[in-house]
C-alpha positions as CSV (number, residue, x, y, z in Angstrom):
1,X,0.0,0.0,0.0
2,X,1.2,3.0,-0.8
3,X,1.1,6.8,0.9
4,X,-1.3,7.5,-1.8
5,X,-3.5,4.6,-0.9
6,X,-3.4,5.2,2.4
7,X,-4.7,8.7,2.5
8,X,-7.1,7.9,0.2
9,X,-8.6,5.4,2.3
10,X,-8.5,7.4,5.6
11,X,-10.2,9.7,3.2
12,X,-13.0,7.0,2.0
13,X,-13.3,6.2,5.9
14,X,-13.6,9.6,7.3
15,X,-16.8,10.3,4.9
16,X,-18.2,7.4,5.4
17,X,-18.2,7.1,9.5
18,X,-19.4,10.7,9.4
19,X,-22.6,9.8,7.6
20,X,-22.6,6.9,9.5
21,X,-22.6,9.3,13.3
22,X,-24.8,11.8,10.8
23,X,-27.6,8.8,10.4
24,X,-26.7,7.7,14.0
25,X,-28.1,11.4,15.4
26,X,-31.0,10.8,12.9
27,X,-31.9,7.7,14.6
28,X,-31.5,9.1,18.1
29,X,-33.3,12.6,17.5
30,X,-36.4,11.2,19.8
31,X,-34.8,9.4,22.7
32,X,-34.3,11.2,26.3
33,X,-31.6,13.7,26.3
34,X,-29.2,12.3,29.1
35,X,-30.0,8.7,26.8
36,X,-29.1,10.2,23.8
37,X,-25.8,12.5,24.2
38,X,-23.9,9.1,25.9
39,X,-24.9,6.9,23.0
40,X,-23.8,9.3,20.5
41,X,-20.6,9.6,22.0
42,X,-20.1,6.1,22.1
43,X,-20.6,5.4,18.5
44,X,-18.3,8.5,17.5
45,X,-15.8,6.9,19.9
46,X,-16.2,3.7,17.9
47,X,-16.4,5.2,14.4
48,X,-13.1,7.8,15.2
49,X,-10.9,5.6,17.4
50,X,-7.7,5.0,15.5
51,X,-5.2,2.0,16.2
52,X,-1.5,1.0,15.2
53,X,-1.2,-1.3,12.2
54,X,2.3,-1.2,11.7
55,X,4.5,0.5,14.2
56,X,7.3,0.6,11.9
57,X,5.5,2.3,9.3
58,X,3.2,4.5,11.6
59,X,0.3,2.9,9.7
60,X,-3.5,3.6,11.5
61,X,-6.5,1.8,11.3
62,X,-10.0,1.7,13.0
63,X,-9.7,0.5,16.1
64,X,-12.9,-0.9,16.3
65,X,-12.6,-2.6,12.5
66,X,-9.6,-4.2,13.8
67,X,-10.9,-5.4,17.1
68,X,-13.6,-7.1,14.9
69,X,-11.1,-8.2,12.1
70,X,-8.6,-10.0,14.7
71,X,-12.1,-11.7,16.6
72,X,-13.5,-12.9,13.4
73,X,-10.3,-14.9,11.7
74,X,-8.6,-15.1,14.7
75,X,-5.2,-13.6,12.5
76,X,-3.4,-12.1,15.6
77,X,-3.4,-10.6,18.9
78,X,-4.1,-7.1,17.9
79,X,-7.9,-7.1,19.1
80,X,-6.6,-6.4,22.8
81,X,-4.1,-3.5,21.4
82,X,-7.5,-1.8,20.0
83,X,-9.6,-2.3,22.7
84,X,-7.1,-0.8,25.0
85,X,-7.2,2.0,22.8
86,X,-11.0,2.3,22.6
87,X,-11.0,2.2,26.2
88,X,-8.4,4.8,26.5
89,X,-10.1,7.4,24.3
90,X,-13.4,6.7,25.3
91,X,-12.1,7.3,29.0
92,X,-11.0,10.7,28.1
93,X,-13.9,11.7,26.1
94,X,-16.5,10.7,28.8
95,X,-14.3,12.8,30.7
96,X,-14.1,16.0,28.5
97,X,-17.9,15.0,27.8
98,X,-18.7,15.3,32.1
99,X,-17.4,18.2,32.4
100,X,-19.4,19.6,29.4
101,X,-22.4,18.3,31.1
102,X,-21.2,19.9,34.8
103,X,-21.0,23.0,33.5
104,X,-24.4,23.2,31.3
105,X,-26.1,22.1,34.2
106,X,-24.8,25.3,36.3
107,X,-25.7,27.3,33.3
108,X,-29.2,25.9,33.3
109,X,-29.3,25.9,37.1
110,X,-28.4,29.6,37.5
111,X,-30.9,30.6,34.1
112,X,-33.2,28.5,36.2
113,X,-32.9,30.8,39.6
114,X,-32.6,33.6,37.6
115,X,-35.7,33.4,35.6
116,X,-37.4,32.3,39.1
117,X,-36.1,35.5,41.2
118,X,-37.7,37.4,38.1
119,X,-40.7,36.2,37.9
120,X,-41.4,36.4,41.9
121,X,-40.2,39.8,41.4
122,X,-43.1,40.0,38.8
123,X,-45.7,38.6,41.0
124,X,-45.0,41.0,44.1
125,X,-45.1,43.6,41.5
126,X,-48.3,42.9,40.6
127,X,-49.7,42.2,44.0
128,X,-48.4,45.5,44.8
129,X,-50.3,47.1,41.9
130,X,-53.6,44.9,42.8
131,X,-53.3,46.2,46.3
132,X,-53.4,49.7,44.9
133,X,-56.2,49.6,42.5
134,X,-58.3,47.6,44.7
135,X,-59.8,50.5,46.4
136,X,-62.5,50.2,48.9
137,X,-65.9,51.9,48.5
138,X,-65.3,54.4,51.4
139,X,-61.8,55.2,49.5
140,X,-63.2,55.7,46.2
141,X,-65.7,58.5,48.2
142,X,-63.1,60.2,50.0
143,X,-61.3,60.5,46.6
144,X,-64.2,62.2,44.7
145,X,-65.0,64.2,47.4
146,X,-61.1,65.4,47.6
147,X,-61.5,66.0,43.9
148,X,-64.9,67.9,43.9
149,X,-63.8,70.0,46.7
150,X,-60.2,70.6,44.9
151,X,-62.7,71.8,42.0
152,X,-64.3,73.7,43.9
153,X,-61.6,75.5,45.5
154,X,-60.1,76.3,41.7
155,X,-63.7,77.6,40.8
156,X,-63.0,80.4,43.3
């Protein structure tokens, strides 16, 4: 194989996993949020998870094609070399993908307290305004009387 080849089938592989993770968030577009985000993760762990062929060439494959490869015809002992890897990356994504999840749920949390602080803010607002148009019938006489008498006055 040459260079050539090579890129040219990274290339072939990199279109094709992405439609495959493009068609995985199509299938998973109605599940449960916290359902959904870990299960796409997984598959682009497993679709982008790349493996040594050939250390002295620096030659790459899919991890998870070659964990499958080496379990299906038994050919060598690279399966556990790609599983270590899938476990390695998939570690430190689930940790990059925590921390994403830590820090929306602040984000939500204080949107959450502040769209709570404003809207008991709202309510006393208008319990303040109730309680001021909600005259009684004796104050509603005092305050055309204070107006008829102030009209009288100005007659004057």
């Amino acid at each position: 194989m040459t260079e050539n080849d090579y890129q040219l089938a990274w290339g072939i592989y990199a279109v094709s996993a992405l439609g495959c993770l493009l068609a995985w968030f199509y299938f998973t577009g109605w599940m449960w949020r916290y359902v959904r985000e870990p299960l796409r993760v997984i598959v682009a762990i497993m679709l982008f998870t790349p493996t040594v062929v050939d250390p002295a060439r620096d030659f790459y494959a899919p991890a998870i094609a070659i964990t499958v490869m080496d379990l299906l015809f038994k050919v060598s002992n690279d399966a556990w070399r790609s599983v270590a890897d899938l476990v390695m990356y998939g570690a430190m994504v689930f940790a990059v993908y925590l921390v994403f999840v830590v820090i929306r749920w602040l984000l939500t949390r204080k949107k959450r307290s502040g769209l709570r602080e404003a809207q008991r803010q709202a309510a006393e607002a208008a319990e303040q305004e109730a309680a001021e148009t909600a005259l009684t019938m004796q104050q509603m006489l005092e305050l055309e009387r204070d107006s008829q008498s102030a009209g009288l006055v100005a007659r004057r």
